[in-house]
N, C-alpha and C positions, 0 to 999 in steps of 0.2 A: 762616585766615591766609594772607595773599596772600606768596609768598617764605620761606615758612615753611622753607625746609632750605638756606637760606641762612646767613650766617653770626651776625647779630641775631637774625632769625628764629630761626633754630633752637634758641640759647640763651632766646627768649620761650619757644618753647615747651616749654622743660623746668619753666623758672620759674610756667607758667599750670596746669600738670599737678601745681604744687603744690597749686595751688588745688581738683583733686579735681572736674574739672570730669566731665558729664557722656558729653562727646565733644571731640575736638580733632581740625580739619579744615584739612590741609598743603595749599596751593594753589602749586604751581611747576613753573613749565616744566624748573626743573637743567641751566639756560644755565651759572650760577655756584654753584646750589644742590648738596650732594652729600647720599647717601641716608645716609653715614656720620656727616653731621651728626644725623641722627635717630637713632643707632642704641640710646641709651637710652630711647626711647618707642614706636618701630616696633611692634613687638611686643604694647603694651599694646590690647587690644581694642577702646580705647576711642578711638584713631586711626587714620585715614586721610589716606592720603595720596596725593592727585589729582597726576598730572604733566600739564598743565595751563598755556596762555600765557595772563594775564591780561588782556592785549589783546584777547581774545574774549567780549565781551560776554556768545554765548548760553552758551558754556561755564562762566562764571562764573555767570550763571544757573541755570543747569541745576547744577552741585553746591549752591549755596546750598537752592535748591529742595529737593533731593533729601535734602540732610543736617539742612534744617530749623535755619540757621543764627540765633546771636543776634547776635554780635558779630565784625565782623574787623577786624582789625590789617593794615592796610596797608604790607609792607613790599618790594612788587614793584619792584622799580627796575632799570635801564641805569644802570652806573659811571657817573663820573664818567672816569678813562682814557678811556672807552668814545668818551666824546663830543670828546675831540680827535681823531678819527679818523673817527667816524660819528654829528657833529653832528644832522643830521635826525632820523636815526632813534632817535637819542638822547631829544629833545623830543618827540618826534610820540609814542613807546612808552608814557615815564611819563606824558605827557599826560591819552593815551587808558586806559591803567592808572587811575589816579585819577577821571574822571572816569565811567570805569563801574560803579565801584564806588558814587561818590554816587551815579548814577542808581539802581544796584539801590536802595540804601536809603532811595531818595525813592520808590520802587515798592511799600517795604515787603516787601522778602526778605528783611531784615533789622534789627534796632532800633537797633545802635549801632557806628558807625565811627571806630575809633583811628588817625590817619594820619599815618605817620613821616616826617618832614620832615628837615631840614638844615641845619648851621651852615656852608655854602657858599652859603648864600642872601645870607646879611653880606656876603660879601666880604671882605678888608681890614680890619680895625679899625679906625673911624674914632676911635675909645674903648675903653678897657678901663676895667672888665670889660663885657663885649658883653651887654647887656638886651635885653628882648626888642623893645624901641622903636628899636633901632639900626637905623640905614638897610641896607635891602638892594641889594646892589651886586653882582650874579653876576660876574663873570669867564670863567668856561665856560658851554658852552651848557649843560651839569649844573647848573650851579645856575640858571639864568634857568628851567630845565626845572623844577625843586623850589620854584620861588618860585611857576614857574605853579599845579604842583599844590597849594600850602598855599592858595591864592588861589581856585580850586575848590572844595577843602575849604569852606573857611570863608563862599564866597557860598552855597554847598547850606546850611549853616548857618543864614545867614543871614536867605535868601530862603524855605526851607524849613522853618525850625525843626525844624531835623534834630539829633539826637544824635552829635554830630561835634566831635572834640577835636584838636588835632595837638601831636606830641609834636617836638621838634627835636634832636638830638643834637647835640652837635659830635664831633671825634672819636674814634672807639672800636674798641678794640686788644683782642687776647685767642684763646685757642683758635676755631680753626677757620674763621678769616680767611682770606677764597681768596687763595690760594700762587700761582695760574695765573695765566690772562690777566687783565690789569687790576688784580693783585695791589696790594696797598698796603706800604709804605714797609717797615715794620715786618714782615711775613711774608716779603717781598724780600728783605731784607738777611739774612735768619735763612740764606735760601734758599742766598743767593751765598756765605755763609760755609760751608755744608755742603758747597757745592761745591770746596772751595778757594780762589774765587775773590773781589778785592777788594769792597769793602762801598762803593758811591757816593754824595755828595750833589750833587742840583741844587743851582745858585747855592752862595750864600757860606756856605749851611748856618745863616742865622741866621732865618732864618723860625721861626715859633711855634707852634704849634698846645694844642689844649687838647684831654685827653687820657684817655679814661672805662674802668676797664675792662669789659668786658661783661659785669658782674653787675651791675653799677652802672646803667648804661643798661638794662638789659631790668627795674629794679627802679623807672626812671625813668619808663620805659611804662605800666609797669601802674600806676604813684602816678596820674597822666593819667587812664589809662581809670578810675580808681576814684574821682577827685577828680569831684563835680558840678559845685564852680565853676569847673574846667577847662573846660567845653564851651564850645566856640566858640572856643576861646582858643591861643595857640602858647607853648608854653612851652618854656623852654631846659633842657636837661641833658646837665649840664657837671661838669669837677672842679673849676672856679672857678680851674683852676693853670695858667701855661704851659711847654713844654718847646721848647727850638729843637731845630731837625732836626739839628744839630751834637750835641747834647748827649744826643739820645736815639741816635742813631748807635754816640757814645762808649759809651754805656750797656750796648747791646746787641754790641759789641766785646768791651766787660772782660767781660761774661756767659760769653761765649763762649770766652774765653781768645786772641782773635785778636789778633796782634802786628804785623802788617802794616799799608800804606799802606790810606789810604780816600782814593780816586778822585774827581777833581771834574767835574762836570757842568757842559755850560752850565743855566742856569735852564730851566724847563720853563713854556712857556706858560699864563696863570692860574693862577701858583702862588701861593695868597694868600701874605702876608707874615706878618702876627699877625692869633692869634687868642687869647682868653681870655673864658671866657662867663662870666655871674651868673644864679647858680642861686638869686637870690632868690624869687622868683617862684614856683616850683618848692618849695623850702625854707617858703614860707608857706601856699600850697595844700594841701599833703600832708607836709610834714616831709622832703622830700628832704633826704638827707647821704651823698655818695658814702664806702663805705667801706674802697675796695681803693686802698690808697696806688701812686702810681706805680712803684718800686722791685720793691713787690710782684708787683703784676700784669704787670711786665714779665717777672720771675724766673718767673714759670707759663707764661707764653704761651711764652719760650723754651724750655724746658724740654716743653713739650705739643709743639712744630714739630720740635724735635729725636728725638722720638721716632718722632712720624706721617712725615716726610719718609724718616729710616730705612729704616720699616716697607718690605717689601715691596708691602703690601697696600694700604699710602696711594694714593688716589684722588681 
Protein backbone atom coordinates (compact mmCIF):
# COMPACT_ATOMS: atom_id res chain seq x y z
CA UNK A 1 0.00 0.00 0.00
CA UNK A 2 1.35 3.23 -1.37
CA UNK A 3 0.79 5.97 1.94
CA UNK A 4 0.06 3.25 3.90
CA UNK A 5 0.86 5.19 7.59
CA UNK A 6 -0.97 7.97 6.47
CA UNK A 7 -3.99 8.79 7.84
CA UNK A 8 -6.70 6.51 5.16
CA UNK A 9 -4.03 4.46 4.64
CA UNK A 10 -3.24 3.45 7.86
CA UNK A 11 -6.88 2.97 9.04
CA UNK A 12 -6.99 0.46 5.32
CA UNK A 13 -4.59 -1.10 6.95
CA UNK A 14 -5.85 -2.24 10.08
CA UNK A 15 -9.22 -2.90 8.27
CA UNK A 16 -7.34 -5.39 5.49
CA UNK A 17 -5.38 -7.13 8.52
CA UNK A 18 -8.86 -8.05 9.27
CA UNK A 19 -8.87 -9.97 6.50
CA UNK A 20 -6.04 -12.39 7.85
CA UNK A 21 -4.00 -11.60 5.02
CA UNK A 22 -0.91 -13.33 4.31
CA UNK A 23 1.54 -10.18 4.49
CA UNK A 24 0.82 -6.47 4.43
CA UNK A 25 3.42 -4.13 2.76
CA UNK A 26 3.57 -0.14 4.12
CA UNK A 27 5.03 1.99 1.25
CA UNK A 28 5.69 5.75 2.50
CA UNK A 29 8.03 8.25 2.46
CA UNK A 30 6.45 9.97 6.41
CA UNK A 31 6.36 13.41 4.50
CA UNK A 32 2.60 13.26 6.35
CA UNK A 33 2.62 9.72 7.20
CA UNK A 34 3.46 8.82 11.04
CA UNK A 35 4.90 5.47 12.32
CA UNK A 36 2.21 5.96 15.32
CA UNK A 37 -0.29 5.61 12.85
CA UNK A 38 0.78 1.83 12.60
CA UNK A 39 1.32 1.24 15.99
CA UNK A 40 -1.49 -1.54 16.25
CA UNK A 41 0.09 -3.76 13.36
CA UNK A 42 3.88 -2.85 13.37
CA UNK A 43 4.75 -5.51 15.37
CA UNK A 44 2.73 -8.24 13.71
CA UNK A 45 5.16 -10.34 11.70
CA UNK A 46 3.30 -10.31 9.06
CA UNK A 47 4.17 -6.37 8.16
CA UNK A 48 6.53 -4.38 6.71
CA UNK A 49 7.07 -1.33 6.37
CA UNK A 50 9.37 0.42 3.53
CA UNK A 51 10.10 4.28 4.15
CA UNK A 52 10.15 4.70 0.68
CA UNK A 53 9.07 7.84 -2.04
CA UNK A 54 6.63 6.54 -4.55
CA UNK A 55 7.99 8.77 -7.15
CA UNK A 56 10.78 6.18 -7.67
CA UNK A 57 9.89 3.94 -9.90
CA UNK A 58 12.91 1.45 -9.32
CA UNK A 59 12.24 1.66 -5.68
CA UNK A 60 8.67 0.70 -6.09
CA UNK A 61 9.94 -1.96 -8.04
CA UNK A 62 12.26 -3.33 -6.12
CA UNK A 63 9.91 -3.84 -3.00
CA UNK A 64 7.11 -5.12 -5.07
CA UNK A 65 9.53 -7.58 -6.54
CA UNK A 66 11.11 -8.39 -3.39
CA UNK A 67 7.89 -8.95 -1.24
CA UNK A 68 6.11 -10.67 -4.12
CA UNK A 69 3.12 -8.34 -4.19
CA UNK A 70 -0.77 -9.06 -5.26
CA UNK A 71 -2.49 -6.19 -4.76
CA UNK A 72 -1.99 -2.09 -3.88
CA UNK A 73 -4.02 0.43 -2.80
CA UNK A 74 -3.01 3.56 -3.93
CA UNK A 75 -3.04 5.99 -1.51
CA UNK A 76 0.26 8.26 -2.05
CA UNK A 77 -0.67 11.78 -2.59
CA UNK A 78 0.58 15.72 -2.22
CA UNK A 79 -2.42 17.82 -0.12
CA UNK A 80 -4.38 19.55 -1.49
CA UNK A 81 -2.98 22.89 1.10
CA UNK A 82 0.04 21.55 -0.52
CA UNK A 83 -0.75 22.70 -3.96
CA UNK A 84 -1.69 26.39 -3.29
CA UNK A 85 1.70 26.97 -2.41
CA UNK A 86 3.72 24.18 -4.53
CA UNK A 87 1.42 23.80 -7.53
CA UNK A 88 4.14 22.08 -9.75
CA UNK A 89 5.30 19.86 -7.73
CA UNK A 90 2.12 19.12 -6.48
CA UNK A 91 0.90 17.77 -10.13
CA UNK A 92 4.21 16.51 -11.53
CA UNK A 93 4.44 14.20 -7.71
CA UNK A 94 0.84 12.42 -7.80
CA UNK A 95 1.26 12.30 -11.48
CA UNK A 96 4.26 10.35 -11.56
CA UNK A 97 2.98 8.34 -8.26
CA UNK A 98 0.10 6.84 -10.21
CA UNK A 99 1.33 6.47 -13.14
CA UNK A 100 4.34 4.07 -11.97
CA UNK A 101 2.34 2.07 -10.27
CA UNK A 102 0.07 1.35 -13.49
CA UNK A 103 3.23 0.77 -15.30
CA UNK A 104 4.40 -1.83 -12.74
CA UNK A 105 1.13 -3.56 -13.06
CA UNK A 106 1.06 -3.47 -16.75
CA UNK A 107 4.79 -5.15 -16.21
CA UNK A 108 2.91 -7.72 -14.24
CA UNK A 109 4.67 -6.98 -10.44
CA UNK A 110 1.44 -7.07 -9.65
CA UNK A 111 -2.26 -8.30 -10.42
CA UNK A 112 -4.49 -5.89 -9.05
CA UNK A 113 -4.61 -1.99 -8.54
CA UNK A 114 -7.14 -0.15 -6.04
CA UNK A 115 -6.56 3.72 -6.84
CA UNK A 116 -7.86 6.38 -4.38
CA UNK A 117 -9.18 9.31 -6.10
CA UNK A 118 -11.26 12.48 -5.06
CA UNK A 119 -14.36 14.25 -4.56
CA UNK A 120 -12.19 17.62 -5.38
CA UNK A 121 -12.15 16.46 -8.86
CA UNK A 122 -16.20 17.81 -9.09
CA UNK A 123 -15.63 20.89 -8.10
CA UNK A 124 -18.43 22.85 -7.10
CA UNK A 125 -21.81 21.04 -7.21
CA UNK A 126 -23.32 21.69 -10.29
CA UNK A 127 -26.15 19.18 -8.75
CA UNK A 128 -26.87 17.50 -5.68
CA UNK A 129 -26.38 14.67 -4.80
CA UNK A 130 -23.00 14.53 -6.82
CA UNK A 131 -23.13 11.03 -9.18
CA UNK A 132 -20.42 9.74 -10.45
CA UNK A 133 -21.49 11.34 -14.02
CA UNK A 134 -21.12 14.89 -12.56
CA UNK A 135 -18.70 17.19 -14.39
CA UNK A 136 -15.30 17.45 -13.18
CA UNK A 137 -14.30 20.99 -12.57
CA UNK A 138 -10.83 21.16 -10.44
CA UNK A 139 -10.38 24.44 -8.82
CA UNK A 140 -6.84 23.59 -7.48
CA UNK A 141 -4.09 22.40 -9.07
CA UNK A 142 -5.07 19.28 -6.39
CA UNK A 143 -7.71 18.33 -7.95
CA UNK A 144 -6.79 18.97 -11.80
CA UNK A 145 -3.71 16.66 -10.36
CA UNK A 146 -6.49 13.70 -8.96
CA UNK A 147 -8.53 14.05 -12.08
CA UNK A 148 -5.21 13.44 -13.93
CA UNK A 149 -4.44 10.53 -12.11
CA UNK A 150 -8.20 8.58 -12.13
CA UNK A 151 -7.67 9.40 -16.09
CA UNK A 152 -4.27 7.22 -15.93
CA UNK A 153 -5.92 4.71 -13.88
CA UNK A 154 -8.54 4.14 -15.91
CA UNK A 155 -6.90 4.47 -19.73
CA UNK A 156 -4.15 1.53 -18.25
CA UNK A 157 -7.52 -0.11 -17.78
CA UNK A 158 -8.56 0.49 -20.60
CA UNK A 159 -6.08 0.21 -23.12
CA UNK A 160 -4.59 -2.64 -21.09
CA UNK A 161 -7.25 -4.50 -19.62
CA UNK A 162 -5.69 -4.26 -16.39
CA UNK A 163 -7.26 -4.99 -13.06
CA UNK A 164 -7.81 -1.48 -12.04
CA UNK A 165 -10.78 0.04 -9.94
CA UNK A 166 -10.82 3.71 -8.46
CA UNK A 167 -12.45 4.39 -5.37
CA UNK A 168 -13.41 8.34 -4.82
CA UNK A 169 -14.12 9.65 -1.45
CA UNK A 170 -15.38 12.81 -0.56
CA UNK A 171 -14.49 14.01 2.60
CA UNK A 172 -13.17 12.07 5.39
CA UNK A 173 -12.63 13.14 9.18
CA UNK A 174 -11.65 10.76 12.11
CA UNK A 175 -8.48 9.70 14.38
CA UNK A 176 -5.15 10.33 13.11
CA UNK A 177 -5.75 13.06 10.54
CA UNK A 178 -2.50 15.08 10.17
CA UNK A 179 -2.63 17.88 12.90
CA UNK A 180 0.70 19.49 11.09
CA UNK A 181 1.36 21.03 7.86
CA UNK A 182 -1.44 21.07 5.61
CA UNK A 183 -3.79 19.93 8.36
CA UNK A 184 -7.50 19.78 7.50
CA UNK A 185 -10.29 21.91 8.99
CA UNK A 186 -11.40 19.66 11.56
CA UNK A 187 -7.87 18.42 13.34
CA UNK A 188 -7.18 22.45 13.06
CA UNK A 189 -9.71 23.70 14.94
CA UNK A 190 -9.40 20.78 17.64
CA UNK A 191 -5.76 22.10 17.64
CA UNK A 192 -6.44 26.05 18.02
CA UNK A 193 -8.87 25.17 20.77
CA UNK A 194 -6.28 23.21 22.85
CA UNK A 195 -4.34 26.04 22.47
CA UNK A 196 -6.51 28.49 23.76
CA UNK A 197 -6.68 30.07 20.84
CA UNK A 198 -10.02 31.15 18.51
CA UNK A 199 -11.50 28.53 16.15
CA UNK A 200 -11.56 30.32 12.24
CA UNK A 201 -13.72 30.07 9.16
CA UNK A 202 -12.76 30.97 5.62
CA UNK A 203 -15.51 33.00 3.95
CA UNK A 204 -19.17 33.14 5.24
CA UNK A 205 -18.80 29.62 6.63
CA UNK A 206 -21.55 28.36 4.54
CA UNK A 207 -19.92 26.16 2.15
CA UNK A 208 -20.77 22.32 2.40
CA UNK A 209 -18.98 19.51 2.34
CA UNK A 210 -19.81 15.79 2.62
CA UNK A 211 -18.48 14.12 5.29
CA UNK A 212 -17.30 10.01 5.94
CA UNK A 213 -15.98 8.81 8.99
CA UNK A 214 -12.91 6.84 8.38
CA UNK A 215 -14.38 3.52 9.02
CA UNK A 216 -16.76 4.11 6.66
CA UNK A 217 -14.51 5.10 3.85
CA UNK A 218 -11.59 2.46 4.33
CA UNK A 219 -14.90 -0.08 4.37
CA UNK A 220 -15.81 1.82 1.04
CA UNK A 221 -12.37 0.76 -0.39
CA UNK A 222 -12.23 -2.41 0.24
CA UNK A 223 -16.35 -2.96 -1.11
CA UNK A 224 -14.25 -1.46 -4.69
CA UNK A 225 -11.26 -3.74 -4.49
CA UNK A 226 -13.78 -6.73 -3.66
CA UNK A 227 -16.64 -5.66 -6.11
CA UNK A 228 -15.75 -7.27 -9.98
CA UNK A 229 -18.14 -5.06 -11.42
CA UNK A 230 -16.21 -2.08 -10.01
CA UNK A 231 -13.22 -2.41 -12.38
CA UNK A 232 -12.67 -0.01 -14.50
CA UNK A 233 -15.10 2.16 -12.91
CA UNK A 234 -14.91 5.42 -10.20
CA UNK A 235 -17.17 4.99 -7.75
CA UNK A 236 -18.27 7.56 -5.13
CA UNK A 237 -18.09 7.17 -1.22
CA UNK A 238 -19.85 9.41 0.55
CA UNK A 239 -22.47 9.91 3.65
CA UNK A 240 -24.95 10.93 0.92
CA UNK A 241 -25.32 14.23 3.88
CA UNK A 242 -24.07 17.66 3.88
CA UNK A 243 -22.61 19.79 6.84
CA UNK A 244 -21.53 23.67 6.31
CA UNK A 245 -18.28 24.62 7.56
CA UNK A 246 -20.35 26.98 10.02
CA UNK A 247 -22.18 24.13 11.49
CA UNK A 248 -19.57 21.66 11.78
CA UNK A 249 -17.27 24.52 13.41
CA UNK A 250 -20.41 24.99 15.90
CA UNK A 251 -20.29 21.38 16.56
CA UNK A 252 -16.84 20.95 17.44
CA UNK A 253 -17.10 24.36 19.80
CA UNK A 254 -20.04 22.78 21.98
CA UNK A 255 -17.85 19.44 21.95
CA UNK A 256 -15.31 21.18 23.45
CA UNK A 257 -16.98 23.39 25.85
CA UNK A 258 -15.48 26.45 24.03
CA UNK A 259 -17.46 29.79 24.72
CA UNK A 260 -15.58 32.15 22.89
CA UNK A 261 -15.64 34.18 19.40
CA UNK A 262 -14.88 32.00 16.10
CA UNK A 263 -12.75 34.39 13.85
CA UNK A 264 -13.51 35.18 10.10
CA UNK A 265 -11.30 34.65 7.44
CA UNK A 266 -11.14 36.06 3.99
CA UNK A 267 -12.21 32.94 1.80
CA UNK A 268 -9.36 30.79 0.67
CA UNK A 269 -8.64 30.34 -2.78
CA UNK A 270 -10.49 27.01 -4.48
CA UNK A 271 -12.62 26.65 -1.80
CA UNK A 272 -15.39 24.55 -3.23
CA UNK A 273 -18.75 25.84 -2.07
CA UNK A 274 -21.18 22.39 -1.91
CA UNK A 275 -20.64 19.44 -1.94
CA UNK A 276 -22.96 16.28 -1.42
CA UNK A 277 -22.15 12.85 -3.12
CA UNK A 278 -24.66 9.58 -4.08
CA UNK A 279 -23.47 6.68 -2.96
CA UNK A 280 -25.89 4.89 -5.31
CA UNK A 281 -23.59 3.36 -7.22
CA UNK A 282 -21.62 2.31 -4.52
CA UNK A 283 -24.87 1.11 -2.45
CA UNK A 284 -25.66 -1.26 -5.79
CA UNK A 285 -22.31 -2.77 -6.36
CA UNK A 286 -21.44 -3.94 -3.03
CA UNK A 287 -24.23 -2.79 -0.44
CA UNK A 288 -22.42 0.28 0.63
CA UNK A 289 -24.20 2.07 3.89
CA UNK A 290 -22.04 4.38 5.81
CA UNK A 291 -22.57 3.51 9.41
CA UNK A 292 -20.92 6.09 11.68
CA UNK A 293 -23.62 8.98 12.05
CA UNK A 294 -21.85 12.40 11.93
CA UNK A 295 -22.46 13.41 15.69
CA UNK A 296 -20.90 10.24 16.16
CA UNK A 297 -17.83 10.34 14.57
CA UNK A 298 -17.32 13.69 15.33
CA UNK A 299 -17.50 12.83 19.33
CA UNK A 300 -14.47 10.08 18.68
CA UNK A 301 -12.20 12.05 16.42
CA UNK A 302 -12.62 14.83 19.25
CA UNK A 303 -12.08 13.10 21.85
CA UNK A 304 -8.95 10.77 20.12
CA UNK A 305 -7.08 14.60 19.32
CA UNK A 306 -7.54 15.62 22.73
CA UNK A 307 -5.95 13.01 24.14
CA UNK A 308 -2.97 12.48 21.39
CA UNK A 309 -2.31 16.29 21.11
CA UNK A 310 -2.01 16.18 25.22
CA UNK A 311 0.27 13.28 25.00
CA UNK A 312 3.65 14.14 25.55
CA UNK A 313 4.62 11.60 23.23
CA UNK A 314 2.20 12.78 20.33
CA UNK A 315 4.24 12.90 17.02
Amino acid sequence: MTGGAGFIGSHLCDRLMRENPSKLVVFDDFSLGKMRNLSSIRDDRRVSVFRRDARSYKELEDAMVDQSIDVVFNLAVIPLPMSLELPMETVMTNIEITTNVCELLRKEKFETLVHCSSSEAYGTALYVPMDEAHPENPLTPYAASKIACDQVAVSFFKTFGLDISVARPFNTYGPRQNEKSYAGVIPLTIQRLLKGEAPMIYGDGKQTRDYSYVADTVEGIVGVFSCLDAKGRVVNIASGKEVSIMTLIKKIVKTMGYTGEIVHKPARPGDVLRHKGDISLARKLFDYAPRTGFDEGLKKTVDWYVRELKSPSAS
